[in-house]
C-alpha positions in Angstrom: -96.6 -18.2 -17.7 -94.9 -18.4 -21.1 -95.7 -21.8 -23.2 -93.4 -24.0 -24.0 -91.8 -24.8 -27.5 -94.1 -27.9 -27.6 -97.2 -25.7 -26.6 -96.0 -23.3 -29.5 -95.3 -26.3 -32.2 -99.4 -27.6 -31.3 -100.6 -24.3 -31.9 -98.7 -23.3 -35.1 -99.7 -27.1 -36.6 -103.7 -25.9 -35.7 -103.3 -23.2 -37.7 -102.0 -24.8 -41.0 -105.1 -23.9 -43.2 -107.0 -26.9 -45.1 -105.6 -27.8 -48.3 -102.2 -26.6 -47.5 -98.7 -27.8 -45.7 -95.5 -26.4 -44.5 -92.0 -28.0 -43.3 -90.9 -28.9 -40.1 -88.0 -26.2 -40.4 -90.2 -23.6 -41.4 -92.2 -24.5 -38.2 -89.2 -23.6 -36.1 -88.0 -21.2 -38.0 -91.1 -18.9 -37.0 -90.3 -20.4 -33.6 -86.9 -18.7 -33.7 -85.0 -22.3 -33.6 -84.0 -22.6 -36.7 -81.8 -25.6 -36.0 -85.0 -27.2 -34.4 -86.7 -29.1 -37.1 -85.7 -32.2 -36.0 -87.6 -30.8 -32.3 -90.6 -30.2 -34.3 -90.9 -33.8 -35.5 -90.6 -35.0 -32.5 -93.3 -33.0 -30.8 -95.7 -34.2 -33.8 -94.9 -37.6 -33.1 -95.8 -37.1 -29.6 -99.2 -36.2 -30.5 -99.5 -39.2 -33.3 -103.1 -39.9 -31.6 -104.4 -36.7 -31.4 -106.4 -36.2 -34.5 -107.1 -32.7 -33.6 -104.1 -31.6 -34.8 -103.3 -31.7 -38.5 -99.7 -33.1 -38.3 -100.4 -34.6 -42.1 -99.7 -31.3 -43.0 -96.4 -31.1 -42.2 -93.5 -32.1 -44.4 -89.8 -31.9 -45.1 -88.3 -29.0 -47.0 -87.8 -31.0 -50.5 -91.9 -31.8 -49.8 -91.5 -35.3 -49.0 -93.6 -37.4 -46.5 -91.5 -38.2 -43.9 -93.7 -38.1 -41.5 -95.8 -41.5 -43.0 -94.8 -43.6 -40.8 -96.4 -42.3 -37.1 -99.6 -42.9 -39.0 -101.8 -45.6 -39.1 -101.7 -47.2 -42.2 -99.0 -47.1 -44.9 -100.6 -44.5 -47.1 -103.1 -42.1 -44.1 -101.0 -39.1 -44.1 -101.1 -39.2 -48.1 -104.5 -40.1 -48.5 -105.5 -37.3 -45.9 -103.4 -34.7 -48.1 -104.5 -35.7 -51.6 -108.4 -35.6 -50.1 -107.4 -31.9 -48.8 -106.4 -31.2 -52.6 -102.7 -31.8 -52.4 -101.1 -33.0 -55.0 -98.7 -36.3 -54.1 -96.5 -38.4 -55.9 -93.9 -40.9 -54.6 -94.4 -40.2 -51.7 -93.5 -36.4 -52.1 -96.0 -33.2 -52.4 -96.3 -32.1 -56.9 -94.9 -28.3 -56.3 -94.5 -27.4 -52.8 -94.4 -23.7 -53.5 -97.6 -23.8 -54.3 -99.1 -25.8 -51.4 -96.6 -24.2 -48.9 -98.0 -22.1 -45.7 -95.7 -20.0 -43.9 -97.0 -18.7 -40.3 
């Protein structure tokens, strides 16, 4: 039975290595959606309360945390990235390039 795109999102999020984040775009790019970014967000927000998957370390393509909202408290998903080694200020990852993991 093939898996489903949310199935496919989970997995791809698991594999995000420590210390390191990618974009929601780039996520369904590999998926072969590129239009469904928006589709990856929402299957993260889904799974806001499942803290085995790493969903702080995903991010939009200019870097910026807009995903800090579906966690608990105001500043988790940045906390939880700067504790990984990621550099973050206002709200936005210090040179993505460098942090970014493509799939």
């Amino acid at each position: 039975m093939e898996k489903t795109f949310h199935q496919k999102v989970i997995e791809v999020v698991q594999q995000i290595p420590y210390g390191k984040v990618t974009t929601y775009g780039t996520i369904a790019e590999f998926l072969g959606s590129k239009r469904s970014a928006r589709m990856v967000g929402w299957v993260l927000n889904s799974q806001k309360n499942n803290i085995n998957i790493p969903a702080h370390r995903v991010v939009n393509r200019k870097g910026l945390l807009t995903g800090k909202t579906h966690f608990q408290g105001i500043n988790l998903m940045q906390n939880l990235l700067e504790s990984e080694g990621v550099k973050v200020v206002d709200n936005q990852i210090v040179d993505l390039e460098k942090y970014l993991w493509k799939p």
